[in-house]
C-alpha positions as CSV (number, residue, x, y, z in Angstrom):
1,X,19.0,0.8,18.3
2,X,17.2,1.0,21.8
3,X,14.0,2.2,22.0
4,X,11.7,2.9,24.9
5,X,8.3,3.6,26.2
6,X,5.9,4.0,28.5
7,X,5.6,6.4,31.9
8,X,4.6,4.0,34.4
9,X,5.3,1.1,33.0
10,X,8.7,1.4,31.1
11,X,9.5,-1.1,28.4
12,X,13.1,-1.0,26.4
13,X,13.5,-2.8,23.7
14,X,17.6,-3.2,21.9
15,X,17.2,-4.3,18.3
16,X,20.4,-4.6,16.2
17,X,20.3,-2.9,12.7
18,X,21.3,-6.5,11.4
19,X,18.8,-7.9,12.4
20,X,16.0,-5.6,11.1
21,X,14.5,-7.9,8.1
22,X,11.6,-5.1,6.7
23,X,11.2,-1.5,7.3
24,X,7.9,-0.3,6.3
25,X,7.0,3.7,6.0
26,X,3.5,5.2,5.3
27,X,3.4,9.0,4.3
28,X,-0.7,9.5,4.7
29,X,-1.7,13.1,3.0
30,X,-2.7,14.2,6.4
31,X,1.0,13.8,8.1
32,X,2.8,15.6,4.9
33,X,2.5,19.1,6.0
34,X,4.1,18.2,9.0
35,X,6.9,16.3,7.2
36,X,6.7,13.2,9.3
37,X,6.4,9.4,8.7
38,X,4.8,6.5,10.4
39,X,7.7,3.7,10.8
40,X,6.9,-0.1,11.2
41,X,10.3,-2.4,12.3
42,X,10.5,-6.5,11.6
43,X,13.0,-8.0,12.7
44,X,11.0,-12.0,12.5
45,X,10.3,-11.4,8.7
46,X,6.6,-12.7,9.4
47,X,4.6,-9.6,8.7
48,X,4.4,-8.6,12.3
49,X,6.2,-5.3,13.2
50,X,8.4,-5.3,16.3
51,X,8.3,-1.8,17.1
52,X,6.1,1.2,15.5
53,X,6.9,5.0,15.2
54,X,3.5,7.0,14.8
55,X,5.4,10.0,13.7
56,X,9.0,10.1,13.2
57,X,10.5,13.2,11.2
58,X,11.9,12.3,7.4
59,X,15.5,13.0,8.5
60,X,15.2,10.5,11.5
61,X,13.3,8.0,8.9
62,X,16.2,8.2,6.6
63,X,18.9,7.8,8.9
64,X,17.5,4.1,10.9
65,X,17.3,3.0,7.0
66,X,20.9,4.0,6.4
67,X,22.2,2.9,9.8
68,X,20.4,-0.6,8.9
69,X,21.9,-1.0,5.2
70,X,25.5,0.1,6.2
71,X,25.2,-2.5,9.4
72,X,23.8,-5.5,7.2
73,X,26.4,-4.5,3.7
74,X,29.5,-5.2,6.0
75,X,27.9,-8.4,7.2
76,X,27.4,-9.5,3.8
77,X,30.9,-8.4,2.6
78,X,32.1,-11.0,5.1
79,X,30.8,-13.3,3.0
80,X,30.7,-12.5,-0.5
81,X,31.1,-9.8,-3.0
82,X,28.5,-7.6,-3.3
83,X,27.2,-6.7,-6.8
84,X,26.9,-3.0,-7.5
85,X,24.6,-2.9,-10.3
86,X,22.0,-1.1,-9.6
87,X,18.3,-2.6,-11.3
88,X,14.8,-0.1,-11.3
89,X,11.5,-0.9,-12.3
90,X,8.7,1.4,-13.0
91,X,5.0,1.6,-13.6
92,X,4.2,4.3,-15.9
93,X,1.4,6.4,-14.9
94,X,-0.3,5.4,-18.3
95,X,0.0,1.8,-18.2
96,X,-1.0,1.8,-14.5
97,X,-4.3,3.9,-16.1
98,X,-4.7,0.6,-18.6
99,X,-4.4,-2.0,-16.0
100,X,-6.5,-0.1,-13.9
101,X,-9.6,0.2,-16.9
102,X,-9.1,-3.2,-18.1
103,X,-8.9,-4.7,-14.4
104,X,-11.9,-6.5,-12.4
105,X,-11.9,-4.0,-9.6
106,X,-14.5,-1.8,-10.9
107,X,-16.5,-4.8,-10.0
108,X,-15.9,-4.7,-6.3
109,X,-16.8,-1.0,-6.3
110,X,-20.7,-2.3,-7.2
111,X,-20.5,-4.8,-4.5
112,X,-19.2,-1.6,-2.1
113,X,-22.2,0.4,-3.4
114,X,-24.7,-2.1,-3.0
115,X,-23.5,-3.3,0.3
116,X,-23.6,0.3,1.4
117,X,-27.0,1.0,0.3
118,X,-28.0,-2.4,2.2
119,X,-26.8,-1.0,5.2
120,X,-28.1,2.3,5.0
121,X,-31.5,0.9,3.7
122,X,-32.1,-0.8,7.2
123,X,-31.8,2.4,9.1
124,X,-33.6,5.0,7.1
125,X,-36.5,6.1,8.9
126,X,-39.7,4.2,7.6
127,X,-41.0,7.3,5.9
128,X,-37.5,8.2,4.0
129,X,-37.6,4.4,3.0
130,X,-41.3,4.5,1.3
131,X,-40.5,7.6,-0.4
132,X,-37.4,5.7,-1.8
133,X,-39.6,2.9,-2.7
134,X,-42.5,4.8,-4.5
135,X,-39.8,6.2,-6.5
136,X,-37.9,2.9,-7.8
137,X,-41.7,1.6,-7.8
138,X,-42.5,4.6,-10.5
139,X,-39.4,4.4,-13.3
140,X,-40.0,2.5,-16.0
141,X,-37.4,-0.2,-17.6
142,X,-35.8,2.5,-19.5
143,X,-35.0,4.9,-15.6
144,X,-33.9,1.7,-13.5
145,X,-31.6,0.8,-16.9
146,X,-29.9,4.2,-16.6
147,X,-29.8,4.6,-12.8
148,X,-28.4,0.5,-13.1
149,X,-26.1,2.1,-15.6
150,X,-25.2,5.1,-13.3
151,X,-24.4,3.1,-10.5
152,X,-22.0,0.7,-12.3
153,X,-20.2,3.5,-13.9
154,X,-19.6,5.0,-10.4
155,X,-18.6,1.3,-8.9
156,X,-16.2,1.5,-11.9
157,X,-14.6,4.8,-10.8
158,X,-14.4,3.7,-7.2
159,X,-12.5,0.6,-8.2
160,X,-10.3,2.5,-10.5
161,X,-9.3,5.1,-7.2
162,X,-9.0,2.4,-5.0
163,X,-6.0,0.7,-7.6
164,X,-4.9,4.0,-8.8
165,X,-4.1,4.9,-5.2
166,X,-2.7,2.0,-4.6
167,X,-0.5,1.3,-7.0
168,X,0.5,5.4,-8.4
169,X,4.4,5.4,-9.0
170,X,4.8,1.9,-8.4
171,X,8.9,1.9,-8.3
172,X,11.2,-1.3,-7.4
173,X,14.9,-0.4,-6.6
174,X,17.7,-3.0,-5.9
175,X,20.3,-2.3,-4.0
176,X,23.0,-4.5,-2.8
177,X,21.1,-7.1,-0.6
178,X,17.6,-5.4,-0.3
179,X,14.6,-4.3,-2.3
180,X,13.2,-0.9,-1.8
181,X,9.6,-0.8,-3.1
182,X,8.1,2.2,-3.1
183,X,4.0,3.2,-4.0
184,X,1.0,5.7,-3.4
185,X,-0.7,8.6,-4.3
186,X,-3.0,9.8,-1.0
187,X,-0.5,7.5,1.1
188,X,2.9,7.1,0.0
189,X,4.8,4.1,1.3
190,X,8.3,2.3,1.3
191,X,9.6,-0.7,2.3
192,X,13.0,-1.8,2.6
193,X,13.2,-5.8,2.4
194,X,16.2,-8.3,2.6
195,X,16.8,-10.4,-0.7
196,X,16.7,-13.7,1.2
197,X,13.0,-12.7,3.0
198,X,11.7,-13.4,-0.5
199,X,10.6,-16.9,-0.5
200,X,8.5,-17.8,-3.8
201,X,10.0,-15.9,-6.6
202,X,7.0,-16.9,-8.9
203,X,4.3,-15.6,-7.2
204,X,6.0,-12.3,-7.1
205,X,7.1,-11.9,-10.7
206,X,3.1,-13.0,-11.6
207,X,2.3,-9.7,-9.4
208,X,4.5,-7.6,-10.8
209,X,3.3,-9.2,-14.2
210,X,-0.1,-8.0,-14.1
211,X,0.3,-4.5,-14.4
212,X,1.0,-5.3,-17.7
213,X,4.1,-4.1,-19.6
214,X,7.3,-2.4,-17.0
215,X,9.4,-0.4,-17.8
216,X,13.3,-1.1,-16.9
217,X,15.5,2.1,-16.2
């Protein structure tokens, strides 16, 4: 695959499909209607992309992921039988709602909200800022209760979006000698990763683990 850029300053860059260790794609709600992806390439398996599309069309998308898994299957053919089975794991949408409720992330929604309100606090103007005051000054125990109450029930909801969003239609797919991972409900996004790029099979079974129960397909 050669890609280029640049108009004054041309760059080329010639990366084998073999050698591509993750492809990463990121669907934001904003590109769907145009039906394009943004594309990240690693070909050093440390996290840092090589080369990055900003909008590639779908069809284009699926075909570097194609030409990459047809190019690195007839390498490993060379070398050992492949196994066809074909494994899938799934969050449910309901046990993704459990873990979610039951997780601590509704925590670091209050920290959000309060670190928000810290900021804005420091630039209201001085008379916004006294009227705020003379109101907090004015509820009694029972008013700050509830507004405490308010707020941490909104921290909770925020926390809940931000793993909900995350995490919506968590799916693991493995085929042949790669993983495709797949998540995301404003953002959908995919990666494609190489068996042998996972190094601490532990740690990843312990994340998968706390979602609670998965389903197998």
């Amino acid at each position: 695959m050669n890609c280029k850029k640049g108009i004054f300053n041309k760059n080329q860059l010639h990366i084998p499909f073999e050698r591509i260790q993750t492809i990463a794609r990121t669907i934001p709600f904003y590109y769907q209607p145009f039906h394009v992806v943004r594309m990240q390439i690693d070909t050093s398996g440390q996290g840092k992309p090589d080369v990055i599309f900003d909008a590639l069309t779908i069809k284009q998308a699926n075909l570097i992921e194609q030409k990459r898994r047809v190019a690195q299957n007839s390498i490993q053919k060379e070398f050992e039988t492949i196994e066809t089975t074909k494994l899938q794991y799934q969050v449910t949408t309901k046990e993704l709602i459990v873990y979610a409720l039951t997780s601590l992330g509704g925590l670091g929604g209050v920290v959000v909200l309060f670190t928000i309100w810290s900021q804005v606090d420091e630039m209201l103007p001085k008379n916004l800022k006294s009227s705020f005051e003379d109101f907090f000054n004015h509820q009694s125990v029972t008013g700050l209760c509830i507004l405490f109450v308010l707020t941490v029930i909104v921290g909770i909801f925020i926390g809940f979006f931000r793993i909900f969003n995350r995490y919506f239609n968590f799916k693991i797919e493995h085929q042949n000698n790669h993983l495709d991972i797949s998540r995301g409900f404003l953002a959908h996004k995919t990666m494609q990763l190489k068996l042998n790029r996972i190094t601490n099979d532990t740690t990843s079974s312990n994340n998968v683990k706390a979602f609670g129960k998965i389903s197998e397909c």
